[in-house]
C-alpha positions as CSV (number, residue, x, y, z in Angstrom):
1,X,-76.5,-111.0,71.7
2,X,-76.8,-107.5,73.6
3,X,-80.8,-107.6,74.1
4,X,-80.4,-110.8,75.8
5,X,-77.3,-109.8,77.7
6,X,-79.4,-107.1,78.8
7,X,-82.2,-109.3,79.7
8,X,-80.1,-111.6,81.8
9,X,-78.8,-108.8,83.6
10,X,-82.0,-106.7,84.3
11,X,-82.8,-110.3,86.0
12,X,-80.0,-110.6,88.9
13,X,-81.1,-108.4,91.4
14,X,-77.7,-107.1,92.4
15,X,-77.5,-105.6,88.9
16,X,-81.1,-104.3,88.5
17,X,-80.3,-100.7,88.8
18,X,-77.0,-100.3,86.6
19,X,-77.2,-97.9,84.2
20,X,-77.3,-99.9,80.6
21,X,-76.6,-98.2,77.4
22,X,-77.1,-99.7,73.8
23,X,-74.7,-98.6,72.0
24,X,-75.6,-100.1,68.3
25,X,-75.6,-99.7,64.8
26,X,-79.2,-100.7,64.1
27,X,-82.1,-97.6,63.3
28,X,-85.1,-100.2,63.6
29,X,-87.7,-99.5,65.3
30,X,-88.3,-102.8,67.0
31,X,-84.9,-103.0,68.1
32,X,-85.6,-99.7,70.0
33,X,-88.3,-100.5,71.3
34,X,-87.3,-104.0,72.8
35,X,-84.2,-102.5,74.2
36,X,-86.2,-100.3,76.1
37,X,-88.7,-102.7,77.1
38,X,-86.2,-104.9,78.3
39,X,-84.2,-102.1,80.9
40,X,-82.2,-100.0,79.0
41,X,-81.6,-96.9,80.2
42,X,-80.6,-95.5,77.0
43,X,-80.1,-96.1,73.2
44,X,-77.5,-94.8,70.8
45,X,-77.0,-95.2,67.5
46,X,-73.0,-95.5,66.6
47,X,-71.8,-92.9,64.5
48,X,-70.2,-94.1,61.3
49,X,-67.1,-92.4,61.5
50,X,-64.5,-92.8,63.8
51,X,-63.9,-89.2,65.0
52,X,-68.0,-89.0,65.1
53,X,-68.0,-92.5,67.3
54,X,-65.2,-91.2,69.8
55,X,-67.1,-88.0,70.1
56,X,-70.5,-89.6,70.8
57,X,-68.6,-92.2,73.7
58,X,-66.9,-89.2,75.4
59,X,-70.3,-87.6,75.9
60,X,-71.8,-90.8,77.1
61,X,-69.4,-90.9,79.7
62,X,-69.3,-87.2,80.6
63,X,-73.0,-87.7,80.9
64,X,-72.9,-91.1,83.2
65,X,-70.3,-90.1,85.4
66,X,-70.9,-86.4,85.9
67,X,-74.1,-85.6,85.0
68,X,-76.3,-88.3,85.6
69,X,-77.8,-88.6,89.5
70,X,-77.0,-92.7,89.9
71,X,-79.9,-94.1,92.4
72,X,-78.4,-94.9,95.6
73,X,-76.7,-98.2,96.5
74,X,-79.3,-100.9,97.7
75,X,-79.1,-102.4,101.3
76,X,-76.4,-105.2,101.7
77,X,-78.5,-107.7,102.7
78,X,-77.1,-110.1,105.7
């Protein structure tokens, strides 16, 4: 599933530092919370309706690529 997608990720260090969003249709706490807790960066609940959910992934985007300060690359080790 996506938390332990996420997990495997936050574990390679060549992918530590990308940005992750949940995007999800859950409102439980716990899921929340363990997305967090495992590296996300953010969490979004999906709109139900389609205009709604293409609204809510345009910002996301506007937000990640313009907004957003992205921490520099890391070293290429050798």
């Amino acid at each position: 599933d996506g938390l332990e997608a996420l997990q495997r990720i936050r574990a390679d260090d060549r992918m530590r530092t990308m940005p992750i969003v949940i995007l999800t249709s859950s409102r439980e706490e716990t899921d929340l919370v363990k997305g967090y807790r495992l590296g996300a960066n953010a969490y979004v609940v999906k709109p139900v309706g389609f205009d709604e959910f293409i609204s809510a992934v345009s910002q996301l985007g506007v937000f990640w690529a313009i907004v957003n300060e992205p921490p520099p690359p890391a070293p290429v080790s050798s």
